[in-house]
N, C-alpha and C positions, 0 to 999 in steps of 0.2 A: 504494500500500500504506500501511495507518494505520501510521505510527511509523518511515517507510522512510526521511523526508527530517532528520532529525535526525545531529548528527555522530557521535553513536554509532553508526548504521543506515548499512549498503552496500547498495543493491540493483547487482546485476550480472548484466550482459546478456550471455548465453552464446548469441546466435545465429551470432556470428563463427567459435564455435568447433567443427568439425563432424570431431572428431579426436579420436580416446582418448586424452586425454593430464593431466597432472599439476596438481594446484591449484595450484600457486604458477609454474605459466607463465603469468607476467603477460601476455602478446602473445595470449594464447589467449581472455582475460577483458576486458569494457569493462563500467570502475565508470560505472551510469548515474548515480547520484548519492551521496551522504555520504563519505567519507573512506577513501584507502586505495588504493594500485593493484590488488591481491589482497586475498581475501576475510582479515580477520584470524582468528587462532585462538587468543586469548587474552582471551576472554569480554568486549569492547568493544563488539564487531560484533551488529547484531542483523540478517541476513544475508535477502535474498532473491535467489531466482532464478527470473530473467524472461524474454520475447520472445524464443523460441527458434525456430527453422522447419526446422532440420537434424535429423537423426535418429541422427548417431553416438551411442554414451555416452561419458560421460566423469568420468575420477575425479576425485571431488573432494578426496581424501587421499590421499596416497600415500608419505605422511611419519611421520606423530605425531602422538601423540594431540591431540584441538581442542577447545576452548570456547567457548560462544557465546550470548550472550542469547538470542537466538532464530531458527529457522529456518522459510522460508516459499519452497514449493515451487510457483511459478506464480502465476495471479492467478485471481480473483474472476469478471475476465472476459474472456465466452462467447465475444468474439472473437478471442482469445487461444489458443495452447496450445501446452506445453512435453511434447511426444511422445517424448522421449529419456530414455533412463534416467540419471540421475546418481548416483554412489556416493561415502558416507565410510566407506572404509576403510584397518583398518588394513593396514602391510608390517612385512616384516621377521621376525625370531623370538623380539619382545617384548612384552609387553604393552602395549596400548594402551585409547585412553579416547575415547567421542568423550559430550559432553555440553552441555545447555543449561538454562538457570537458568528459559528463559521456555519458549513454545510453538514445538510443530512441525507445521505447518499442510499441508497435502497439498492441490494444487488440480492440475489437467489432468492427461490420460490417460497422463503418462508415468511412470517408475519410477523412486523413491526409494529407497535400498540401502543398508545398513549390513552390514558383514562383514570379516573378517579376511584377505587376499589368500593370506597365507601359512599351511602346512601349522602350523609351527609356532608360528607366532605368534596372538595372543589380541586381539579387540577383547568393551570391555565398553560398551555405551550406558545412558546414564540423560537423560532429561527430566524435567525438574524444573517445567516448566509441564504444561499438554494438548495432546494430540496428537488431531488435526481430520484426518479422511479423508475428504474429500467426492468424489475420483474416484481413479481410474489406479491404482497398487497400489505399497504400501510393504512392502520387505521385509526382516526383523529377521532376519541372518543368510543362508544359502543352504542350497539339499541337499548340494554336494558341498564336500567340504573346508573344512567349514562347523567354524570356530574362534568365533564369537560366545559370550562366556564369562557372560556378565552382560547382562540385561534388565530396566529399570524405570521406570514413568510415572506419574509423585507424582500428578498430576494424572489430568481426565476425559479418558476417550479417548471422542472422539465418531465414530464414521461412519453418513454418509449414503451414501455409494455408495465404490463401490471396493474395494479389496481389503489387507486386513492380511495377512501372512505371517508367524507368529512362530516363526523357524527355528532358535531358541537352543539349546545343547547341556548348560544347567544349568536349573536352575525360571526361572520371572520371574515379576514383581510390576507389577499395573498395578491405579488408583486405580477410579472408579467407569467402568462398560464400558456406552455408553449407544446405540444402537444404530435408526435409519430406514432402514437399508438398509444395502448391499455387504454384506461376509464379512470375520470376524475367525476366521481360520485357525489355528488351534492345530499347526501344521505337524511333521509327525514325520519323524526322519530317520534316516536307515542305522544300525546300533550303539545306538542311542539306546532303552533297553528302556522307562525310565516317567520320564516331565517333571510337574509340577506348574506351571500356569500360576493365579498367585492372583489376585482381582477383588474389591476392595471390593463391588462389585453390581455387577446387571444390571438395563438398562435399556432402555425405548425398545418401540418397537410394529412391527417389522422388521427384515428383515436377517437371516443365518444363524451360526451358530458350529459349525465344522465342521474339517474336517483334510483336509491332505495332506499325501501320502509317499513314501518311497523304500524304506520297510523293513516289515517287513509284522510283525504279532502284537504290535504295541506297544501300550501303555495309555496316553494322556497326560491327567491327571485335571484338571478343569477346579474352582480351590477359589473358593466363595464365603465371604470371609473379614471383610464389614466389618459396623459395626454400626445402617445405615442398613433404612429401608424402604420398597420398590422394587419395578417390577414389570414383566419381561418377556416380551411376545406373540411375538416370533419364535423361528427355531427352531435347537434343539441338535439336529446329526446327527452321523452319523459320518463323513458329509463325502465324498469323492473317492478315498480312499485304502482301502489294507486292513486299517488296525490302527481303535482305536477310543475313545471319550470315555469320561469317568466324572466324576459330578460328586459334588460335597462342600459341606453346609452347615457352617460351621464358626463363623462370626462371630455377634454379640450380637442383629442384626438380622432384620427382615421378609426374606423373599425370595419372591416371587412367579413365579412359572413358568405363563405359560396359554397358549401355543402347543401344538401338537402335535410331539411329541421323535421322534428315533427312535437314538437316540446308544444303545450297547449295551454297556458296560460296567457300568453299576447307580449307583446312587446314597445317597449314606451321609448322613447327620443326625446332628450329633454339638453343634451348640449352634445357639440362637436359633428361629427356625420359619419352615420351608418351608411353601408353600401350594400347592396345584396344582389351580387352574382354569383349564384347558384345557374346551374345548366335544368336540371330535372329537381321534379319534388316542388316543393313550398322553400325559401330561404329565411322564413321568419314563422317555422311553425305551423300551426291549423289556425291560432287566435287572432283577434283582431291587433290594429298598430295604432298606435299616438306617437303622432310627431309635435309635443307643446315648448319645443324649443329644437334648436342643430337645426340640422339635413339629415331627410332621408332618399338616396337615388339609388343608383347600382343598373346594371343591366341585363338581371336574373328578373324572378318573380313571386308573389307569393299568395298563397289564397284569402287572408284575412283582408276585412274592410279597412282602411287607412282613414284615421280621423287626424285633418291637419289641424292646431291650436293657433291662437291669433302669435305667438314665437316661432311657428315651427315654419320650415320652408320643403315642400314637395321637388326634387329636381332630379327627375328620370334620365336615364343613362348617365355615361361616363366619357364627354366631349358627345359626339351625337350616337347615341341607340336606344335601346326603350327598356320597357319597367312595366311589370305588370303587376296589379292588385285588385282584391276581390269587390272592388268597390269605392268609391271616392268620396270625403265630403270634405269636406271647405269652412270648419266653423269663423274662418281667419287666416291669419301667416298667408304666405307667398306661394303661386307657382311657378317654379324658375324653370323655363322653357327656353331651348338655346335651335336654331337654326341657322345652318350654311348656304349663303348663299353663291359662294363659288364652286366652278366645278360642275360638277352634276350636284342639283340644289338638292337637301337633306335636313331633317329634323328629328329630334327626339318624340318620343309619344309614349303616353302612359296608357295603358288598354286593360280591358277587364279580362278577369282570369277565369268568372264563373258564369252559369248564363242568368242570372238575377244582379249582377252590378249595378249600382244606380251611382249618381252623381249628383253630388248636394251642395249648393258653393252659397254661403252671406252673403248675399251683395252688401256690398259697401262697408263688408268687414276684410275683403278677401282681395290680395294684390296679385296680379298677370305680368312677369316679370319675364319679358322678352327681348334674347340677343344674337343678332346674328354675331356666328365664329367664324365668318369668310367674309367675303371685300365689300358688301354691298353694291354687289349686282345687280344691275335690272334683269327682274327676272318675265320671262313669257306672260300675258296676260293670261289667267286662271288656273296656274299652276295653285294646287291646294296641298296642305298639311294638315295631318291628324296631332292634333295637343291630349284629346282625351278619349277613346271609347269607353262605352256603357251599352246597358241594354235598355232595349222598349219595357220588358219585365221590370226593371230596376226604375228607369225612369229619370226626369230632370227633375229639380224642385221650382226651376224657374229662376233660380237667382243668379247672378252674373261676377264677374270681376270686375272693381271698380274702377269704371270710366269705358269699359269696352261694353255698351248696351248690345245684345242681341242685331245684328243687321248695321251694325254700323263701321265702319272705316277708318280707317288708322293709318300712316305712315312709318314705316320701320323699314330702314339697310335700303333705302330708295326705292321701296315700293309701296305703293299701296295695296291695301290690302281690307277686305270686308272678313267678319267673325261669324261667325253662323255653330249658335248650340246644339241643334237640334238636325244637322244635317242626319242625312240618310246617304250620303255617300261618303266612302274614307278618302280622305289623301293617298299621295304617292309614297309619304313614310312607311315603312314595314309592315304595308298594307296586310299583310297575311297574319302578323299579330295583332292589324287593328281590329280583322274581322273575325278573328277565333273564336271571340263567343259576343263582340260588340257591333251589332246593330244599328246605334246610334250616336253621332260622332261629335267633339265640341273640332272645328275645324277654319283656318283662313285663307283667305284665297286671292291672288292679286286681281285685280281689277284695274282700269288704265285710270290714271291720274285726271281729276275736275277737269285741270285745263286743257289735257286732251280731248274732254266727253265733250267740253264746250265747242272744239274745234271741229269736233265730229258732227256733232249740233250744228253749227253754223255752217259746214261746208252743205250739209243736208238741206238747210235751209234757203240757202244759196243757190243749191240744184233746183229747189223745188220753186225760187221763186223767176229762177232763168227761164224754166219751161213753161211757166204762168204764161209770160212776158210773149215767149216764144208760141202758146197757143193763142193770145189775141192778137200778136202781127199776121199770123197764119189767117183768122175770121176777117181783119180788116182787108187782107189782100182780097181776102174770097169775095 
């Protein structure tokens, strides 16, 4: 182990001891090397534990609370493997601590356990390094008589395989949550109605975040709170159990979501921006969305209705592509809607996912925030874009964004342009998602400029009044 043979580092070889029994029974423990006959607990020791072939468990606390540079559960290697569950926990009916300045490493197939032994008594854990799960299953607390009071990992929590359990009975706080495999368990327990488990990010291309339980109809909301940005392919479900996830943007940053969810509690947007490109599936779950602050865009899709708040701002794709949701409303906030008009002209579009989508916008609470990303072109008279499909089922409420009434005309990137809610035909944008299950379109279209229709007017005029002219010289010749 890197840093094991130093005199601050114990590693100790726990295969002698094949007996549930106490840390500090020296006879039960053999220090393979650095200083100490038992493991110390006052943050010296930077601890591992090795070469075991027995399968009792055994506690590793059974005292008071401990401190320690660092903790490292097995090795690296493959011919190696420590099968036995080992526990720090606390006793007694006081509060206890168990904590580490550095990292807590997780290696072979056996169980790593933090918990409170007694009804009445409290363990709180904090890592102050990262915590590394590469196999076997670590687990923060228990189902029953689960006293674990306090949860927090300053640091990245990385897993590759294995299993996290986080079985705590108050919120917990972990650093960036980075993810190639195993399960990081958001674990719900009896009595325990709603947990908050916070995550600077997510990260990583695998692996699942999910739940188990003992008590059923619980919500334990899963918050994204830091201000980095990050992007994760695997997947939030609701896991094994019967209660269920809910997720929360909340921090300064990117967050990226492109797996396919199926977590069913909904998901809320309240700072920084979500994105959701997911290919297949739902990318936010089965529940409905609030966006009452940030952005929410991406150019995946997902089944739940989308309620914008008078902070939030809706802005589909990623430069120009589309976004699908199960339905649209408008209490307020912004539609940021981007269009190119160089090139082959091109727009973003937000379209319904199911065949009951409706679309609900405040007039006069709700902003249309339109920009072209190309040169402002003129573009062909009646070139049209899709902004939103919906369906006839679903329906319009009739209200509008304020300042574009229904039928009226706008200037934008040198064109004119008329708005029309209620079209029944889609634009040239990604026509084939505007009409997957949308019907009915919010759509704008150029039309030629006043002072051409005047021009066209007057030449018209002109004709008509040359030929007047020309039919009475014609009677007076006669």
């Amino acid at each position: 182990m890197l840093g094991a043979e130093s005199a601050s580092a114990s590693v100790f070889d726990v295969s002698t001891d094949n007996t549930t029994d106490n840390w500090n029974a020296s006879t039960r423990w053999t220090l393979s090397s650095g200083t100490g006959s038992t493991p110390a607990l006052n943050g010296t020791d930077s601890i591992s534990l090795v070469n075991t072939s027995t399968t009792n468990s055994i506690v590793a606390l059974n005292s008071g609370s401990a401190t320690m540079t660092s903790l490292t559960f097995g090795t690296a290697d493959a011919g190696t493997d420590v099968s036995r569950q080992i526990s720090f926990r606390g006793s007694g009916t006081v509060a206890r601590t168990f904590s580490t300045t550095g990292d807590v490493i997780k290696y072979d197939s056996g169980t790593l356990a933090f918990y409170s032994v007694s009804a009445t008594g409290t363990l709180a854990v904090s890592v102050g390094g990262n915590l590394q799960v590469n196999a076997g299953t670590v687990n923060f607390g228990r189902d029953t008589a689960n006293n674990l009071v306090g949860l927090s990992v300053a640091g990245t929590t990385t897993i590759s395989g294995g299993t996290v359990n986080i079985r705590s009975s108050t919120d917990s706080t972990f650093g960036a949550v980075s993810m190639t495999g195993g399960a990081f368990n958001l674990a719900y327990l009896s009595g325990i109605s709603a947990r908050t488990i916070n995550v600077a990010s997510l990260e990583g291309n695998g692996g699942t975040i999910g739940q188990t339980t003992t008590g059923t109809g619980y919500v334990t909301t899963l918050a994204i709170t830091g201000s980095a940005t990050k992007e994760y392919s695997g997947t939030i479900s609701n896991g094994t159990g019967t209660s269920s996830i809910a997720v929360t943007k909340s921090g300064a940053g990117v967050q990226t979501l492109s797996g396919s969810n199926t977590y069913a509690s909904g998901t809320t947007v309240s700072a920084g921006t979500l994105l959701v490109n997911n290919t297949t599936g739902s990318g936010l779950g089965t529940g409905d969305v609030a966006v009452n602050g940030g952005t929410l865009g991406g150019t995946g899709s997902f089944t739940g209705k989308v309620t914008v708040g008078a902070g939030g701002t809706m802005a589909p794709g990623a430069g120009i592509e589309s976004l699908g949701a199960g339905g649209v409303t408008f209490t307020g906030g912004t539609f940021a809607f981007e269009l190119n008009t160089s090139g082959t002209p091109a727009a973003d579009l937000l379209y319904a996912t199911n065949s009951t989508a409706a679309l609900s916008i405040a007039s006069g609470a709700t902003t249309l925030s339109l920009t072209d990303i190309g040169s402002n072109v003129a573009l062909a008279a009646g070139t049209k874009f899709t902004l939103i499909s919906y369906t006839a089922a679903g329906g319009w409420n009739g209200g509008i964004f304020t300042g574009y009434a229904d039928g009226s005309t706008f200037t934008l990137a040198g064109n004119t342009w008329v708005i029309d809610y209620n079209d029944s035909t889609a634009g040239t944008n990604y026509s084939a998602n505007a009409t997957s299950f949308g019907d009915q379109f919010v759509t704008i279209t150029t039309v030629p400029e006043p002072s051409t229709w005047a021009l066209l007017l007057g030449g018209a005029a002109g004709m008509i009044w040359i030929r007047a002219r020309r039919r009475q010289s014609a009677q007076v010749s006669a």
